[in-house]
C-alpha positions as CSV (number, residue, x, y, z in Angstrom):
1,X,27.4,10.3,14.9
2,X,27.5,13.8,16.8
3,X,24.9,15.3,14.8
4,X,23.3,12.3,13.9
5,X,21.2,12.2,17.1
6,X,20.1,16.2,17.1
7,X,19.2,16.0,13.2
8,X,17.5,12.6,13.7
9,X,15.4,14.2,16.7
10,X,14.7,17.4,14.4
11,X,13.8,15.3,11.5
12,X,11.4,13.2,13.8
13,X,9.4,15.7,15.3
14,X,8.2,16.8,11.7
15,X,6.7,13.4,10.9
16,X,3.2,13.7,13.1
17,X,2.5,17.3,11.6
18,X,2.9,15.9,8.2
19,X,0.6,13.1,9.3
20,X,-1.9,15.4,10.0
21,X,-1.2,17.6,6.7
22,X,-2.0,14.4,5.1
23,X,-5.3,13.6,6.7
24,X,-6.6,17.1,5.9
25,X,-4.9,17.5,2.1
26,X,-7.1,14.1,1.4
27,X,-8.3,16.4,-1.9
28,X,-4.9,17.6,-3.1
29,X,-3.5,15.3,-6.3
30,X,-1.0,12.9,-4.7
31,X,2.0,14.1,-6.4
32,X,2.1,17.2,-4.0
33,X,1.4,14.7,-0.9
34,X,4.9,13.0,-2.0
35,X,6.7,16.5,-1.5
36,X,5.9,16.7,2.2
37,X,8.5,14.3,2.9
38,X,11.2,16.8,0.8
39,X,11.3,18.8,4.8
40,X,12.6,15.5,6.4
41,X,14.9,14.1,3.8
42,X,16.8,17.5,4.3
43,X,16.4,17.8,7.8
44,X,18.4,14.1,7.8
45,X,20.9,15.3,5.2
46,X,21.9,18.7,6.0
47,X,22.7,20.3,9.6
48,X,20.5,23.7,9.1
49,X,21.4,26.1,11.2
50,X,18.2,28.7,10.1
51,X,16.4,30.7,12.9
52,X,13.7,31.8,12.9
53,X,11.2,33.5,15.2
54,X,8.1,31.1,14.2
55,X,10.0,27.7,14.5
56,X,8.3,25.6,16.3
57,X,11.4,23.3,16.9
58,X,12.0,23.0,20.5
59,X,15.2,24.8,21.7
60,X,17.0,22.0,23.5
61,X,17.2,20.1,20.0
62,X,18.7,22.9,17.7
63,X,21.6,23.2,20.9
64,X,21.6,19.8,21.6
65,X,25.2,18.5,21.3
66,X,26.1,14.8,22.0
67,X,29.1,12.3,22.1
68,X,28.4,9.0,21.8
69,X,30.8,6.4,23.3
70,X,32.4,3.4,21.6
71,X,29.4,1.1,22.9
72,X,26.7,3.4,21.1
73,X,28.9,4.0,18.1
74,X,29.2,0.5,17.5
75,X,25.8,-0.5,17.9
76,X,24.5,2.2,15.1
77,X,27.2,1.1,12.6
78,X,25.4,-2.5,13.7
79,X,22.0,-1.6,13.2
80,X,22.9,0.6,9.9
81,X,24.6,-2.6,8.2
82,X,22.0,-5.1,9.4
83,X,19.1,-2.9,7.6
84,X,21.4,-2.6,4.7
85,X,21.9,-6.5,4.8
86,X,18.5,-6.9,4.8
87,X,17.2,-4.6,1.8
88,X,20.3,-6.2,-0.1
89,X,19.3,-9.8,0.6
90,X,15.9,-8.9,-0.7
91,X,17.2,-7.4,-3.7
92,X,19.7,-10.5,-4.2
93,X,16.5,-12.9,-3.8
94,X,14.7,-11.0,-6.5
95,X,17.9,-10.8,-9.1
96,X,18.2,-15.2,-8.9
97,X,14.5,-15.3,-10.0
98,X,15.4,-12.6,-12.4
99,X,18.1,-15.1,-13.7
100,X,15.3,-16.8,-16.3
101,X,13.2,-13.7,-17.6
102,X,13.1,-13.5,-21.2
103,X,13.3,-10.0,-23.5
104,X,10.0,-9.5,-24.7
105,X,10.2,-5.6,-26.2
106,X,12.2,-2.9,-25.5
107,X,12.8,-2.3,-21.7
108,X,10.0,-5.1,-20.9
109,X,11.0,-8.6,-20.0
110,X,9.0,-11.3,-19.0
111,X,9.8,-14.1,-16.0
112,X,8.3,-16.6,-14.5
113,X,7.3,-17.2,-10.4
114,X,7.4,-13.0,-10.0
115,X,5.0,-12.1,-7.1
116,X,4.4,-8.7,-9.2
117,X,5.1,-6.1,-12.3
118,X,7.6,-4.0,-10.9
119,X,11.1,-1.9,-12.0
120,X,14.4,-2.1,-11.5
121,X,17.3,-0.1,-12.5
122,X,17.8,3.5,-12.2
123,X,20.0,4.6,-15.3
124,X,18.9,1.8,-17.2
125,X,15.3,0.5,-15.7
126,X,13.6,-2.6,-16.8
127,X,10.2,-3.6,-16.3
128,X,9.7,-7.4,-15.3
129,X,6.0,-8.6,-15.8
130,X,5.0,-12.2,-15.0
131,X,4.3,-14.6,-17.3
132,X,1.3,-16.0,-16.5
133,X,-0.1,-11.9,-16.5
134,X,-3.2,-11.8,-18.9
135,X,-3.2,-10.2,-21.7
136,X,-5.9,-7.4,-21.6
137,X,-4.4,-6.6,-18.1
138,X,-1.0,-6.1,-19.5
139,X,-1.0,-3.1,-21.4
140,X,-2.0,-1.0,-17.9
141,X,0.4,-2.8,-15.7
142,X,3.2,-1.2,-18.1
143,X,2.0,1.9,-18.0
144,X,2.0,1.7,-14.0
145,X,5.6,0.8,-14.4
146,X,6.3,3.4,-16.7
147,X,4.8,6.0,-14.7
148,X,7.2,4.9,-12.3
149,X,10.5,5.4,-14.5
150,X,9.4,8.8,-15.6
151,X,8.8,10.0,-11.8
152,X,12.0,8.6,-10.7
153,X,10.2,6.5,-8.0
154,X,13.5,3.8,-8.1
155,X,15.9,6.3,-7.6
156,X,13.9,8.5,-4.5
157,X,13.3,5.1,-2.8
158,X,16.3,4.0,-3.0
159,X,17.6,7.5,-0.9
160,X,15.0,7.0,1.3
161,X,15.9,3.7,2.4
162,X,19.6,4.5,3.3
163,X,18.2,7.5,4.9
164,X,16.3,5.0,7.1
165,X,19.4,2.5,7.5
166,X,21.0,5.5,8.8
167,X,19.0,6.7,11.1
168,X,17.5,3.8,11.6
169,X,16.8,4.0,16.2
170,X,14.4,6.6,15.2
171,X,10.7,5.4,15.4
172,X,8.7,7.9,13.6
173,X,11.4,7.6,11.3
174,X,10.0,3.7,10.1
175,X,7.0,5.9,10.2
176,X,7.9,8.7,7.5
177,X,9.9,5.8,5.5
178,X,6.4,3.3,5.7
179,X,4.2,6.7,4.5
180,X,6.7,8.1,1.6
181,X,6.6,4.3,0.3
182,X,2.9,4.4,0.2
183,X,2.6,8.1,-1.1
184,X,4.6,7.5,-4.0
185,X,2.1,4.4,-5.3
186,X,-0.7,6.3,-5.1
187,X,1.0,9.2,-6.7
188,X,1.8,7.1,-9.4
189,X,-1.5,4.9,-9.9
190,X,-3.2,8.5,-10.0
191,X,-1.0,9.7,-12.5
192,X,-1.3,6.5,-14.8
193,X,-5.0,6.9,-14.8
194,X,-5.3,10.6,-15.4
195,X,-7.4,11.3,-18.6
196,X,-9.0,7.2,-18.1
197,X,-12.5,6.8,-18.3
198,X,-14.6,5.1,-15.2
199,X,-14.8,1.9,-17.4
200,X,-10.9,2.1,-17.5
201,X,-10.2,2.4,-14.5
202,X,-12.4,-0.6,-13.3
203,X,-10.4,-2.4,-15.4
204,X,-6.8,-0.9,-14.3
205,X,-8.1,-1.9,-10.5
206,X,-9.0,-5.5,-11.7
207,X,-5.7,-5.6,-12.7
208,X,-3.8,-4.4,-9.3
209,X,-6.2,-6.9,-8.2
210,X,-5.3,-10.1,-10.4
211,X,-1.4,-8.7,-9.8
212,X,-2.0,-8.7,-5.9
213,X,1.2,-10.0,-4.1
214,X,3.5,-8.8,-1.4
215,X,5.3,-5.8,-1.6
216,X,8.8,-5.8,-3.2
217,X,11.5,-3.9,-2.1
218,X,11.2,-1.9,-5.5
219,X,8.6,-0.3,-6.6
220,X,5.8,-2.3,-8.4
221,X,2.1,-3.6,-8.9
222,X,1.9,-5.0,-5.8
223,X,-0.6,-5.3,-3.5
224,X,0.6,-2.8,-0.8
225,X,-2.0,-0.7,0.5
226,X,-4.7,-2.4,-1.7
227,X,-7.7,-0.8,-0.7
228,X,-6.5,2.5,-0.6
229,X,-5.2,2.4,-4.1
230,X,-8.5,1.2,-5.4
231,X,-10.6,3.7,-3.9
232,X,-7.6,6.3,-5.4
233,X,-7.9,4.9,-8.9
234,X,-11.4,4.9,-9.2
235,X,-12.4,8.2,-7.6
236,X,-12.1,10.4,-11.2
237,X,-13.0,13.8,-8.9
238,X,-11.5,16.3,-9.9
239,X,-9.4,18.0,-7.0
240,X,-11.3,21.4,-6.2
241,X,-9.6,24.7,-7.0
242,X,-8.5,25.4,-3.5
243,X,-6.4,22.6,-3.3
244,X,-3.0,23.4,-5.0
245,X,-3.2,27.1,-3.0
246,X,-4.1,25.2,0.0
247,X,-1.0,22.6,0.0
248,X,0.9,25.3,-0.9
249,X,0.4,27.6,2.0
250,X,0.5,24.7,4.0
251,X,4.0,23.2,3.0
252,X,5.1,26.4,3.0
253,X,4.3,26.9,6.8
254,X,5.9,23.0,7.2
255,X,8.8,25.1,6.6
256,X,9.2,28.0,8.5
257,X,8.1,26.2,11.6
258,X,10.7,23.1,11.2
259,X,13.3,23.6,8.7
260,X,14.3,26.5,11.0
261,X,15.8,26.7,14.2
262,X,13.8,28.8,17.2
263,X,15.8,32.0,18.0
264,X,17.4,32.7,21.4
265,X,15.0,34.8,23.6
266,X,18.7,36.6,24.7
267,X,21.2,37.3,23.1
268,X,24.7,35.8,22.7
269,X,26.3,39.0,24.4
270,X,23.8,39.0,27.6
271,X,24.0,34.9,27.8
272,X,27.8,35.2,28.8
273,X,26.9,38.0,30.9
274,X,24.5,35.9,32.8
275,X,27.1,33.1,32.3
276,X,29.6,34.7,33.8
277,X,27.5,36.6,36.7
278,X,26.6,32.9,38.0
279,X,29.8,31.6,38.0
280,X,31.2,34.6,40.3
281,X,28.4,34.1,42.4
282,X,29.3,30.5,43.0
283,X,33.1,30.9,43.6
284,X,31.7,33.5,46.1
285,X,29.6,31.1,48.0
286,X,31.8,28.8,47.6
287,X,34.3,30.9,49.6
């Protein structure tokens, strides 16, 4: 847990300026929005040690160096298993309903008393409609699904939420987990829609609509962020040129300024030089 706490802090103080990045790249196709998140996920994963003169990473958290005691230590290996426990209880829930579903077609099955379409399974995903879902609503709720599979959408969730049991006393952490969860439906409801007409996509929003239910803890047809993924699906804009070059620049300054570390104003030679100045100047005084 030593570098837990300094990569945690790093990690964290990304999460507002992505906020932001988000609120201004409102035009930019959601599949690029979902990469803004790549900056934390290896700011939690690896210790970077890159300086740099325009990191905007405060000094005191690239040095910062921390031993926790047995108390602390034991109350993060607490916290990490109860948010385990609780995404595996969820998932546990889901498999006993699971228990009765029926094969329908390939990778489809169908089951009764499911709050939502949704996927589960990374190297072998399967797609679990409802029962009771109508017919003409169907055919788009597996391609939502599908959409899902071939973006990987199981797999990058399922990192991101042991990410977040890990570091799981960080705030703004909840944050960025809450906001990458919600990014990746909108990604993939606008890239199940690309190429639909207007009259198709009124009817793929009646569908999210008829399929409205709590979100699971995989990803699905739910009703998470309803409004937002309406107004998504049935804007057919296209995204203006400047876009793409835009959220490029953009996530490339995200990385200069906080996947690096800021660089000592001094260096390591004149530091012990200071260092060691003070210290003879306090066993003098001290005499």
């Amino acid at each position: 847990m030593t570098r837990l706490i300094p990569m945690a802090l790093a990690a964290g103080w990304m999460v507002l300026p992505i906020c932001v990045l988000r609120w201004l790249l409102q035009r930019c196709p959601r599949k690029y929005l979902v990469l803004l998140w790549v900056p934390v996920a290896m700011r939690l994963c690896l210790p970077l040690q890159i300086q740099s003169t325009v990191s905007l990473v405060p000094t005191t958290l690239s040095r910062l160096s921390y031993e926790p005691s047995q108390r602390l230590l034991f109350l993060w290996l607490a916290g990490t298993g109860c948010v385990l426990a609780c995404g595996g209880f969820r998932l546990l829930r889901l498999k006993r309903r699971l228990g009765e579903a029926v094969h329908l077609r390939g990778n489809l099955w169908l089951c009764d008393h499911l709050p939502g379409a949704f996927v589960m399974g990374v190297l072998h995903p399967k797609i679990y409609i409802p029962s009771d879902l109508q017919p003409e609503a169907m055919a788009l709720v597996i391609a939502h699904e599908r959409t899902h599979i071939r973006r990987g959408d199981v797999l990058w969730k399922g990192i991101a939420y042991v990410l977040l049991s890990i570091y799981w006393f960080h705030p703004l952490l909840w944050l960025a987990y809450l906001l990458f969860c919600r990014d990746v439906e909108l990604a993939c409801d606008q890239a199940a829609t690309a190429g639909l007409s207007q009259a198709a996509r009124r009817e793929y929003a009646q569908a999210l609509v008829s399929c409205a239910a709590p979100a699971a803890p995989v990803p699905g047809f739910g009703s998470h962020l309803l409004k937002e993924r309406i107004h998504t699906i049935l804007d057919d804009r296209k995204p203006p040129r400047w876009a793409v070059p835009t959220f490029l620049a953009a996530f490339l300054l995200l990385a200069a300024c906080f996947m690096t570390n800021a660089k000592p104003r001094y260096s390591p030679q004149v530091t012990a030089a200071v260092g060691q100045f003070l210290e003879e100047l306090a066993a003098v005084n001290n005499k």
